[in-house]
C-alpha positions in Angstrom: 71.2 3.7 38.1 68.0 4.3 36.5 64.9 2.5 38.2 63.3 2.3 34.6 66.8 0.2 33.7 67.0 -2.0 37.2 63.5 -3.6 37.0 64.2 -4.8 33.4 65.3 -8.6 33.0 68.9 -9.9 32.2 66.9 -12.5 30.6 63.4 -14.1 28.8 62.1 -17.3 27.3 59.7 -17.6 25.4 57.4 -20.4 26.7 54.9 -23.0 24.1 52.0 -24.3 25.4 53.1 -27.7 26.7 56.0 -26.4 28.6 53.7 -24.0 30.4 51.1 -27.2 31.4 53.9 -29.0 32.4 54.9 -26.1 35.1 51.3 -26.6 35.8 50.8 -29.7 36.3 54.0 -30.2 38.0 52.9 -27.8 41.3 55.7 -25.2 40.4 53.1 -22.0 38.8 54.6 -20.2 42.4 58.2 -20.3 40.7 56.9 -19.1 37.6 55.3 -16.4 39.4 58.2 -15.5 41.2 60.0 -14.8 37.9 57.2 -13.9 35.1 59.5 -11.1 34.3 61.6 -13.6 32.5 58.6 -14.7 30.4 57.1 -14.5 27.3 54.2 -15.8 25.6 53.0 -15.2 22.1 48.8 -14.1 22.3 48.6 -17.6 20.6 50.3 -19.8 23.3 48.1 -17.9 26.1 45.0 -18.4 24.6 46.1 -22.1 23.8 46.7 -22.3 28.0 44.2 -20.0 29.5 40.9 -22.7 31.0 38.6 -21.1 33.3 39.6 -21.7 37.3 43.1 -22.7 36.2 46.5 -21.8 37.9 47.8 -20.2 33.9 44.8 -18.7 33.7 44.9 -17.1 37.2 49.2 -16.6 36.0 47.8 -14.4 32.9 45.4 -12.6 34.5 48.2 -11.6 37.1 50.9 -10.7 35.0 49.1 -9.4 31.4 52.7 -8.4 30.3 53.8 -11.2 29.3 51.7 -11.5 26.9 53.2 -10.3 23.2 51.8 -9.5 20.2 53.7 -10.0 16.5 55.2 -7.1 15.1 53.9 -7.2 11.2 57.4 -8.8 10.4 56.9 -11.8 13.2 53.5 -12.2 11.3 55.1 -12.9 8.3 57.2 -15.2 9.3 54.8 -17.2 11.8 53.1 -17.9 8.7 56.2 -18.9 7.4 56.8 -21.5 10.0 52.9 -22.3 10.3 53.0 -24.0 7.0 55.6 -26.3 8.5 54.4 -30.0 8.7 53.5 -30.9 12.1 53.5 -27.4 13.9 50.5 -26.1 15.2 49.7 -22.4 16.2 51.1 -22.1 19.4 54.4 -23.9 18.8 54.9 -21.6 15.8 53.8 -18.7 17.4 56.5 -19.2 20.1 59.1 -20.4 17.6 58.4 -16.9 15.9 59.0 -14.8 18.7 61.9 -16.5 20.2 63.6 -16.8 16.3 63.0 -13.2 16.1 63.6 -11.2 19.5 67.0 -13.6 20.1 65.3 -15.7 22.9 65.5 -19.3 23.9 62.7 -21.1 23.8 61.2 -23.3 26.5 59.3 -26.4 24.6 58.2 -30.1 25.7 58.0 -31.9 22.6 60.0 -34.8 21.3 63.3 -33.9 18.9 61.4 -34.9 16.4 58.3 -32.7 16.6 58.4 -29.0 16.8 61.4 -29.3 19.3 63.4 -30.4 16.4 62.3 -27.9 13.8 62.9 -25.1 16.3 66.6 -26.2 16.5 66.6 -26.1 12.6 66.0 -22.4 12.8 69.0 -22.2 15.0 66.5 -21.2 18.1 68.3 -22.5 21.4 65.7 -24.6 23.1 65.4 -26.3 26.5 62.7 -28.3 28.8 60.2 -26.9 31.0 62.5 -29.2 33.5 65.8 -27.5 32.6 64.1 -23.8 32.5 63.2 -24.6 36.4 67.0 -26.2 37.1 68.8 -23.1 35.5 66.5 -20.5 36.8 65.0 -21.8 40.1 68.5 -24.0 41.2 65.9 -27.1 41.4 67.3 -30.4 40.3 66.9 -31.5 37.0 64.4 -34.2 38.2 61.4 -32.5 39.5 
C-alpha cells in the first residue's frame, strides 16, 4: 500500500467555533490532538478560536493543516449562506466547507440557530459531545 494513501483519513469534520471551545473547555484538546487528522477548520473559525496562551491556539500552531482555505466556489457560496439571518462568519464559514467537501459538521448551537439552518442545507451535523462519543468511544455525557 502506498504510505502517501495510509496516512490519509477515512474521515473529517468540519468543526465551528463553539464546538471547538466546548472541547476546550471540557479538558479533552489531548483527544482532539490525538486525531487532528480528522479535522477541519475554515481560516474563519480559527481565527474566531485562536487567544493568546490558549490550548486551540497552542492546537493550531501544532497542526497548521487543518486549517482550509475557500476555493473561489466555497467563497461564493459562504456569502451565500453569510447573508442568512442569524449566522455569523465562522458558523457559515464551516457550514460552507462541510456543504461543499461532503463533510459532517460538528456545531453547538440550539436547532434553532445555525444548527438548524445547517440541517436545511442537508449538511449532517452532530455535538461536540457526540463527535468525542463516536470518535474517542467516550460516553455521551462528558
Amino acid at each position: 500500500m502506498d504510505a502517501e494513501y495510509a496516512t490519509k483519513p477515512l474521515f473529517q469534520y468540519v468543526f465551528d467555533s463553539s464546538s471547538l471551545i466546548n472541547i476546550e473547555k471540557g479538558g479533552f484538546m489531548e483527544h482532539l490532538r490525538r486525531r487532528y487528522y480528522e479535522v477541519v477548520l475554515p481560516e474563519k473559525v480559527a481565527e474566531e478560536v485562536k487567544t493568546p496562551g490558549y490550548p486551540l491556539e497552542n492546537f493550531l500552531e501544532s497542526h497548521p493543516s487543518v486549517i482550509v482555505l475557500f476555493t473561489p466556489s466555497e467563497e461564493e457560496r459562504y456569502l451565500e449562506i453569510r447573508r442568512q439571518a442569524g449566522i455569523h462568519d465562522g458558523e457559515a464559514a464551516a457550514m460552507t466547507i462541510a456543504l461543499s467537501r461532503r463533510l459532517p459538521l460538528v456545531i453547538d448551537e440550539s436547532a434553532k440557530r445555525a444548527k438548524g439552518k445547517a440541517k436545511n442545507h442537508d449538511i449532517p451535523c452532530l455535538t461536540s459531545q457526540e463527535f468525542l462519543h463516536r470518535a474517542l468511544s467516550l460516553p455521551l455525557d462528558v
